[in-house]
C-alpha positions as CSV (number, residue, x, y, z in Angstrom):
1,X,26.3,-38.0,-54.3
2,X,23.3,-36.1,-52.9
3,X,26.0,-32.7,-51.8
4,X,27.5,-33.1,-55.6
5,X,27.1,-29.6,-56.8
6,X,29.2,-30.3,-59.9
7,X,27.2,-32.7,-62.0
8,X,28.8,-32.0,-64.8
9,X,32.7,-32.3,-63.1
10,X,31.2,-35.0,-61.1
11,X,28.6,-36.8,-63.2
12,X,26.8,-38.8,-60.2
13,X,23.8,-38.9,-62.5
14,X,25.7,-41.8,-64.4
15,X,25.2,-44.0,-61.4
16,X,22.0,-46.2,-62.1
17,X,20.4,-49.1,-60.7
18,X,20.4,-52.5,-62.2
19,X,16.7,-52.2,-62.1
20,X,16.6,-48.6,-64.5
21,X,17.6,-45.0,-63.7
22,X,17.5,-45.3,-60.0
23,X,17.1,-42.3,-57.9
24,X,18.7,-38.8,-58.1
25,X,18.3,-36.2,-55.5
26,X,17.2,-33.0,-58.0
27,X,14.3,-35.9,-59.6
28,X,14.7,-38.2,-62.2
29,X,13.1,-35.8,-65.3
30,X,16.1,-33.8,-64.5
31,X,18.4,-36.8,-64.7
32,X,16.9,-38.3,-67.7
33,X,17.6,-35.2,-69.4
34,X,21.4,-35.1,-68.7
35,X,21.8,-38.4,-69.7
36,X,19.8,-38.3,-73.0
37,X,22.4,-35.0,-73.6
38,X,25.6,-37.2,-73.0
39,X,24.0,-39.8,-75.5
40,X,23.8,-42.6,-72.4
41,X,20.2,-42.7,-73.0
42,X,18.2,-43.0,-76.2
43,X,14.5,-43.8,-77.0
44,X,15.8,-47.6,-76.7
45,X,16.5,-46.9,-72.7
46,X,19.9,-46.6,-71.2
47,X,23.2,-47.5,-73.1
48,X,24.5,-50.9,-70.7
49,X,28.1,-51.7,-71.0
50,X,28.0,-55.6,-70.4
51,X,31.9,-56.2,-70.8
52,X,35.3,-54.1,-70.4
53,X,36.2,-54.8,-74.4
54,X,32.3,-52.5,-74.6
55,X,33.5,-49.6,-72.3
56,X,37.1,-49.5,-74.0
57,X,35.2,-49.3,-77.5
58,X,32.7,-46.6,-75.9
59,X,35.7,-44.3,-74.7
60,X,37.1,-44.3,-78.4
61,X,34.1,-43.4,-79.7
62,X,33.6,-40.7,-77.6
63,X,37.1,-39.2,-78.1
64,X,37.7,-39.3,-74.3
65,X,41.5,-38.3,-73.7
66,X,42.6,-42.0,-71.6
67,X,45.7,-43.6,-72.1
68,X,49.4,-43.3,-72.8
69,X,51.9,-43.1,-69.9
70,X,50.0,-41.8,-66.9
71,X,48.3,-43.5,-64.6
72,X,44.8,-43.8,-64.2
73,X,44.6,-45.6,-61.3
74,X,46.4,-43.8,-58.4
């Protein structure tokens, strides 16, 4: 994740640690800040999907384009 030089393509900021934010290699102020754009992270502290019924209803909020016949998976 460190070499990602799409973070936007490639959001490695998304990875956190169980503990809080975790680490990111361009600093954490930095990281904070894209994930308080993509709405992951509000003044109540990070957005935690507990359960896959959570992410499903967080991708159809977002509008994300996922589903019909293709396949996600490989």
């Amino acid at each position: 994740m460190r070499t990602n030089k799409c973070l936007i393509v490639v959001p490695c900021h998304r990875v956190v640690s169980a503990k809080g934010l975790g680490g990111f290699s361009r600093g954490l102020v930095f990281k904070e800040k894209l994930l308080r754009l993509e709405g992951a992270l509000g003044d109540e502290g990070l957005r935690v999907i507990r359960s896959i019924e959570e992410f499903w209803r967080v991708v159809e909020e977002s509008g994300a384009a996922i589903g019909g016949d293709e396949d996600l998976w490989g």
